[in-house]
MARMI-242532 format. One record per residue (C-alpha): residue number from 1; residue in one letter; chain; x, y, z. Coordinates in steps of 0.05 Angstrom, whole numbers, padded with zeros to 5 digits. Layout:
BEGIN
(site NUM, a, A, (X, Y, Z))
...
This chain:
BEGIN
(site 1, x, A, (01936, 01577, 01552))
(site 2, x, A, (01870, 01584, 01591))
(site 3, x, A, (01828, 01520, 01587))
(site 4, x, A, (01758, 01538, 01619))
(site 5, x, A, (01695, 01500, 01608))
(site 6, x, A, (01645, 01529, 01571))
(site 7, x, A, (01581, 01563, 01611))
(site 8, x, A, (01500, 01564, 01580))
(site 9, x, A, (01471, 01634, 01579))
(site 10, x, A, (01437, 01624, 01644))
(site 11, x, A, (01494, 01605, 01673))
(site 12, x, A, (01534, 01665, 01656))
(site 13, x, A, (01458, 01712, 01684))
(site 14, x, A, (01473, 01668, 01748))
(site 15, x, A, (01542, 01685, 01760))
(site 16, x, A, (01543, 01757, 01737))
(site 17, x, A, (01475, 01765, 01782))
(site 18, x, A, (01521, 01730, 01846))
(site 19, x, A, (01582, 01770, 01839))
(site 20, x, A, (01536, 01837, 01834))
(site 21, x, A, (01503, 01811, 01901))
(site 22, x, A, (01578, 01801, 01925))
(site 23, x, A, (01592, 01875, 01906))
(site 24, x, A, (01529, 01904, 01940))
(site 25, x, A, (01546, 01874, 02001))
(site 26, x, A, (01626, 01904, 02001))
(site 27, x, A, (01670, 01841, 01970))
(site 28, x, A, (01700, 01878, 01910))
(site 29, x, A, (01743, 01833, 01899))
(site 30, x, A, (01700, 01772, 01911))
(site 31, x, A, (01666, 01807, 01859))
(site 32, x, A, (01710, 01817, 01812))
(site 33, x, A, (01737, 01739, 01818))
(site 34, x, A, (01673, 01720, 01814))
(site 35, x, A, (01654, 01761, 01741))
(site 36, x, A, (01718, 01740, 01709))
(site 37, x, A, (01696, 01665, 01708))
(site 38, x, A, (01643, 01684, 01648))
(site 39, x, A, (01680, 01680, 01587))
(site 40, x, A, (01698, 01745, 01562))
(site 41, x, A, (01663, 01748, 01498))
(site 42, x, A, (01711, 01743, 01438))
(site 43, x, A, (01700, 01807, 01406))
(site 44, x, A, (01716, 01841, 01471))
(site 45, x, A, (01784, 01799, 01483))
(site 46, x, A, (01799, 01818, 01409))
(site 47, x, A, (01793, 01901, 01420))
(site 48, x, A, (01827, 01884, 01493))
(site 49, x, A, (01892, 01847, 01455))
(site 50, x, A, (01891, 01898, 01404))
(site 51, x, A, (01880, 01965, 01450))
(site 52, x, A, (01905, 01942, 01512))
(site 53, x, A, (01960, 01876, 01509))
(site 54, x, A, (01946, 01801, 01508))
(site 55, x, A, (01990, 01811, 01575))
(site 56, x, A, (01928, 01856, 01610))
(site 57, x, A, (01883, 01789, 01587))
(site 58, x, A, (01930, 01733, 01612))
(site 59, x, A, (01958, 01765, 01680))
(site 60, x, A, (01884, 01791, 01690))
(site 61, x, A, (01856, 01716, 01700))
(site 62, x, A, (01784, 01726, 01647))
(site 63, x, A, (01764, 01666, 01621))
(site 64, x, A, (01784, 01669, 01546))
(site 65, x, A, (01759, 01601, 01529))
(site 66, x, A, (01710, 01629, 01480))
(site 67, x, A, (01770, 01672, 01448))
(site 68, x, A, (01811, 01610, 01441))
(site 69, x, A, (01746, 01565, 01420))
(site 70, x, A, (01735, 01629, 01368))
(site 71, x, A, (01807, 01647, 01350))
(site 72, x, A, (01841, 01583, 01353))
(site 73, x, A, (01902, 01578, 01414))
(site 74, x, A, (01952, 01620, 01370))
(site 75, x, A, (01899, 01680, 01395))
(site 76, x, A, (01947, 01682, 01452))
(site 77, x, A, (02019, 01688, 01412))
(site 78, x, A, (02005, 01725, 01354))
């Protein structure tokens, strides 16, 4: 399953504040790659396995290490 190291608050500020710079300037998808590097926080991957699919969370490529570090690895089968 996703193994992603772990990012401080500043750098998640940092990398959210770069990929809305990328988006200003036109690279949407830069953009997007860029944002789903911050780990999705794991209340939010919890209502997105429960309303949406754990496929929408592992095709989508977000950073669920703080899912897995929350919700053990078995986050991702049950």
């Amino acid at each position: 399953m996703p193994q992603m190291q772990t990012m401080t608050d500043i750098e998640k500020i940092d990398t959210a504040y770069k990929a809305a710079m990328l988006g200003r300037g036109g690279d949407h998808e830069g953009s997007e790659r860029l944002i789903k590097t911050i780990p999705l926080p794991p209340y939010l991957a919890q209502i997105a396995k429960e309303k949406i699919g754990m496929d929408f969370l592992l095709n989508g490529g977000w950073n669920l290490s703080e899912a897995e570090a929350k919700f053990g690895p078995d986050f991702f089968s049950k």
